[in-house]
C-alpha positions in Angstrom: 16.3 67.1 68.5 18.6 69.8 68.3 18.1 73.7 69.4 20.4 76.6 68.5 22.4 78.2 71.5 22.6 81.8 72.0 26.4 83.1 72.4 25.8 83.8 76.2 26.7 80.5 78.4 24.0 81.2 80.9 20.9 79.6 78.9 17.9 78.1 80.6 15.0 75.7 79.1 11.3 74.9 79.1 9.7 72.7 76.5 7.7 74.3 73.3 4.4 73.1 72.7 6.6 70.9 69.6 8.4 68.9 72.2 11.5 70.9 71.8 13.9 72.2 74.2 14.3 76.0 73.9 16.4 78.7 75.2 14.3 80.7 77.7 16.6 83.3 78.8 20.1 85.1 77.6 21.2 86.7 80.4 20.5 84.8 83.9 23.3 83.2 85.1 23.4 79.3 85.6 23.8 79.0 89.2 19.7 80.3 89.5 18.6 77.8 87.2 16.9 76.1 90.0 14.8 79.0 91.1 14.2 80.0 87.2 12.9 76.7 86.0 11.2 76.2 89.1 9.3 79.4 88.0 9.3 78.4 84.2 8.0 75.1 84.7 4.4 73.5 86.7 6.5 71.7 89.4 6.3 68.3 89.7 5.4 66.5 92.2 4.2 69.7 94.8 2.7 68.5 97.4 -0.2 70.5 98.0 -2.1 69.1 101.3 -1.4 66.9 103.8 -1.6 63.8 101.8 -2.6 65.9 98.7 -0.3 65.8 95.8 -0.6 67.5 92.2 -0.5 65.9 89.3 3.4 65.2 87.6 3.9 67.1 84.8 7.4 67.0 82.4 10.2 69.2 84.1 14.0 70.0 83.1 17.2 70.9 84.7 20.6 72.6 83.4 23.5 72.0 84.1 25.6 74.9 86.3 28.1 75.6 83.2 25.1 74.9 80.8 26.7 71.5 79.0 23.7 69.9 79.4 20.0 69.8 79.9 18.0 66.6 81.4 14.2 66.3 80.8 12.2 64.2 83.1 8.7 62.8 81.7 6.5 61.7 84.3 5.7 57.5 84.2 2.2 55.9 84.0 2.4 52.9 86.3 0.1 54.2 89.6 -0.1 51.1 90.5 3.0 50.7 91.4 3.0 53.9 94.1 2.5 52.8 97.6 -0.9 53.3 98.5 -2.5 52.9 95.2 -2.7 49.0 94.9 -5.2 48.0 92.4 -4.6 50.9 90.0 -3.0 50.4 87.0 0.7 49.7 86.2 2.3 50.8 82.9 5.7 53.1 81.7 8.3 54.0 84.2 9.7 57.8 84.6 12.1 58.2 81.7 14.8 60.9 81.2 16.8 62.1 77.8 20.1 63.8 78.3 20.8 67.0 75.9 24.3 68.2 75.8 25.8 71.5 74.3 28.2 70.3 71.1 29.6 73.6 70.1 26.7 74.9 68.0 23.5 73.1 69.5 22.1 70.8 72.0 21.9 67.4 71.1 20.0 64.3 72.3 22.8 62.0 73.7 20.9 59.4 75.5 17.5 58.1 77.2 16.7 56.0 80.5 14.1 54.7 82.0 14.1 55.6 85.9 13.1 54.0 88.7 10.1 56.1 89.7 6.7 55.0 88.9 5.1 58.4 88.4 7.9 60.9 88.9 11.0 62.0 91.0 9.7 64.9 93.3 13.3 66.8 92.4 16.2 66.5 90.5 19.7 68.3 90.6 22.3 67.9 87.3 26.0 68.1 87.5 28.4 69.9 85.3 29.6 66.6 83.9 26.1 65.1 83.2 24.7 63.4 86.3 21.2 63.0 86.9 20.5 63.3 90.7 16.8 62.5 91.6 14.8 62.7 94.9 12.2 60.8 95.8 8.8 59.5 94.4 6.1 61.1 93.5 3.1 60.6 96.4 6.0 58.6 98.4 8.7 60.7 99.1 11.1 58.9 101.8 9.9 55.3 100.3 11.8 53.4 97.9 15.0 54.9 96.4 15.3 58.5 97.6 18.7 59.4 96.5 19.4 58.3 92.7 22.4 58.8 90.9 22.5 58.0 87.1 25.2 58.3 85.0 25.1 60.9 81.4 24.9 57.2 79.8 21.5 56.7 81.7 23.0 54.2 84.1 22.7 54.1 87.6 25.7 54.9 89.9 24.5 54.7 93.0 21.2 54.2 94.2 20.0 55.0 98.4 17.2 54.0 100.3 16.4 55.5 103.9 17.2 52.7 105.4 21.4 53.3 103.4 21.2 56.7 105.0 20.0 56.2 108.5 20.2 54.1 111.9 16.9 52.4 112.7 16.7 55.0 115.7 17.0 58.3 113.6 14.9 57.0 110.8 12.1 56.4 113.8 12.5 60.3 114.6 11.5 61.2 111.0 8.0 62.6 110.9 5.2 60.6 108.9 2.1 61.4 106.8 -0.4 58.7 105.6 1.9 58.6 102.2 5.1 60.1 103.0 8.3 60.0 105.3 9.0 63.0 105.2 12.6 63.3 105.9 14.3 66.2 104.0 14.2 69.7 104.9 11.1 71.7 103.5 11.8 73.8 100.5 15.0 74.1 99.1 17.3 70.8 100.7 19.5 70.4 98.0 22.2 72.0 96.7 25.3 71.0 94.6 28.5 72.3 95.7 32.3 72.3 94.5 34.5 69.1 94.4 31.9 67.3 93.1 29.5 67.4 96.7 26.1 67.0 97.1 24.5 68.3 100.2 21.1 67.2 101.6 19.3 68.7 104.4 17.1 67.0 106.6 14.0 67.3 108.9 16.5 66.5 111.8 18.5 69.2 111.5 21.3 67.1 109.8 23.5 67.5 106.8 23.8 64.4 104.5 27.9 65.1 102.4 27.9 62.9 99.1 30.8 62.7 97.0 29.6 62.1 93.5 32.7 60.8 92.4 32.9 57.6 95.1 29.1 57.4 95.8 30.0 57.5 99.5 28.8 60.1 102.0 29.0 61.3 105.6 25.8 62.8 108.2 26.7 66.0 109.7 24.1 65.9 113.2 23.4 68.9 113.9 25.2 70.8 110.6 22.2 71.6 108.3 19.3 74.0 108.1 16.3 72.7 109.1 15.3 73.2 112.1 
């Protein structure tokens, strides 16, 4: 599906009631996309009480320099989520990849993801990744930190078990569903040279290059405190 783009760069989406992607605003400029859609959009995956969470509902990302625009649709298999055995299993998360061709956005590809329900948040690079956090009703379990290629492949994938020692993963607070191990609010943020910084519950920074896949922990070096 394709969508005319206004002459200004900095253009932000939400979805029409005719599943297409449509410019929301002319005149904000890219690096508050987050904050924008986050208002634009229900947000999926907010936890609302201790063990509480809302229902996942579609959301979308732009890109920084506005070549592209990922849309995440929430999965169907519950059965799947850790803590609801017995419940049943079905479609995965999926994501389609718009990107800006000189006149409109275009659909370039689709994946299915590896969240049951939903990724609680997802960041998009200027060159097309798909960054995703978490699962929905389990954040911290399974693969937290996923990173798929604009072709819908994965790059890298992480697990808390990639990212910490046994004793700093035992320091990480716990809910009935949940380890919840980044920072509350705002932990993510995409940074020049192709970094990704993630901040934890511990007080720690987590440094990924998105180019290599590798990444350093900066104790101490985040803002969480």
């Amino acid at each position: 599906m394709l969508c005319n783009r206004p002459s200004d760069s900095s253009v932000l989406f939400a979805e029409s009631d005719s599943n297409r992607l449509i410019p929301t605003s002319q005149v904000m400029e890219m690096h508050r996309t987050a904050v924008v859609i986050a208002l634009l959009l229900v947000l999926c995956c907010t936890k609302v009480q201790a063990d509480s969470w809302a229902a996942a509902t579609a959301q979308a990302r732009a890109s920084e320099n506005g070549q592209f625009v990922v849309r995440v649709v929430p999965g169907v298999s519950k059965g799947d989520v850790v803590g609801f055995a017995g419940e049943p299993k079905g479609r995965y998360a999926s994501a389609e990849w718009h990107k800006f061709n000189g006149k409109a956005y275009q659909k370039m590809a689709t994946a299915v993801l590896l969240n049951p329900i939903a990724p609680v948040d997802i960041e998009v690079t200027n060159d097309g990744m798909l960054i995703t956090f978490d699962n929905w009703h389990n954040r911290g379990i399974g693969s937290v930190v996923v990173l798929y290629k604009p072709d819908g492949t994965i790059f890298k994938k992480y697990t808390l078990q990639d990212l910490y020692s046994k004793s700093d993963l035992a320091r990480i607070n716990t809910s009935v569903s949940s380890i919840n191990w980044r920072c509350s609010g705002f932990s993510t943020s995409l940074e020049p040279r192709n970094q990704l910084w993630i901040d934890d519950s511990l007080g720690g920074r987590f440094e990924f290059d998105l180019k290599s896949g590798r990444f350093d922990y900066q104790r101490g070096g985040g803002t969480c405190r």
